[in-house]
C-alpha positions in Angstrom: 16.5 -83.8 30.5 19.7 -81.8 31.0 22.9 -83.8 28.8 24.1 -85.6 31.8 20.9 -87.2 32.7 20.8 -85.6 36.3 17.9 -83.5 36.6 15.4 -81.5 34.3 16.1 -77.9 33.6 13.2 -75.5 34.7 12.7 -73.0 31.7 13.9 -69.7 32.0 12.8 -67.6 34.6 13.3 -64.5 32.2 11.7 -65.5 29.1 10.5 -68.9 29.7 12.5 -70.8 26.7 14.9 -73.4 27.2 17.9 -73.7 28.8 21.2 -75.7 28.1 23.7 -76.8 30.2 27.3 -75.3 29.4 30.4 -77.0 30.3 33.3 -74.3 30.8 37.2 -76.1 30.4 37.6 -78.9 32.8 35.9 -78.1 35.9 33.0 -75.4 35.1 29.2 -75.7 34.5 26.8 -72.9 34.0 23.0 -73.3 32.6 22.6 -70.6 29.9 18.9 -69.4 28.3 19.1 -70.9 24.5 16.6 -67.6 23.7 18.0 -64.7 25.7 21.3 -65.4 27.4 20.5 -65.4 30.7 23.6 -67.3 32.3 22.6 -69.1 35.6 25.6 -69.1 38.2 28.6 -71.3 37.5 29.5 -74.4 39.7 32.2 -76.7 39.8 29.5 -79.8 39.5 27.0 -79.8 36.5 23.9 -80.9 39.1 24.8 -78.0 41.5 24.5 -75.7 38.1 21.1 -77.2 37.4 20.0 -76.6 41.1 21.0 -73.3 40.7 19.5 -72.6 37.8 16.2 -74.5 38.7 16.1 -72.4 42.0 17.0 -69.2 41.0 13.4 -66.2 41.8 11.1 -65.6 39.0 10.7 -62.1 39.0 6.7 -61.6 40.2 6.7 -58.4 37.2 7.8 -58.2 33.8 11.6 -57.0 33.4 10.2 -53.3 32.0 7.6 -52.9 34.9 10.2 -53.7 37.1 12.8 -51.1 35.8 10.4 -48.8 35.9 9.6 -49.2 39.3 12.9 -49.0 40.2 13.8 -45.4 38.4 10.4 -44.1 40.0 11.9 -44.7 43.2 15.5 -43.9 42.6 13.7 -40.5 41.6 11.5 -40.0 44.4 14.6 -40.7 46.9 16.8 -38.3 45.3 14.1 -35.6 44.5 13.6 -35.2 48.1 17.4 -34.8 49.2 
């Protein structure tokens, strides 16, 4: 259960360890992956950082399969200019 009780957090999309909800001054909530970093988006209300965070795609690849993908087609595009 996230610290304020509202909702659970999903784990992270990225890496799939926990996450922990971050509270930023006053008015500023962002969910951040306890493992790797990865920082959900920051909202004014904690629940609408968890709903973010709990929302946000899963990538269908890994991260390296994915960046390889993209490179392959960055060079395809450009080699035919």
């Amino acid at each position: 259960m996230s610290k304020d009780g509202e909702k659970e957090l999903k784990p992270c999309p990225f890496c799939g360890c926990e996450g922990e909800l971050k509270r930023h001054g006053d008015k500023r909530y962002d969910v951040i992956c306890q493992s790797c970093g990865s920082k959900g988006v920051t909202k004014l209300l904690p629940k609408d950082a968890i709903i973010c965070w709990n929302t946000r795609p899963t990538p269908s690849v890994g991260l390296s399969e994915y960046a390889d993908k993209v490179v392959e087609e960055f060079n395809i595009k450009f080699t035919n200019v």
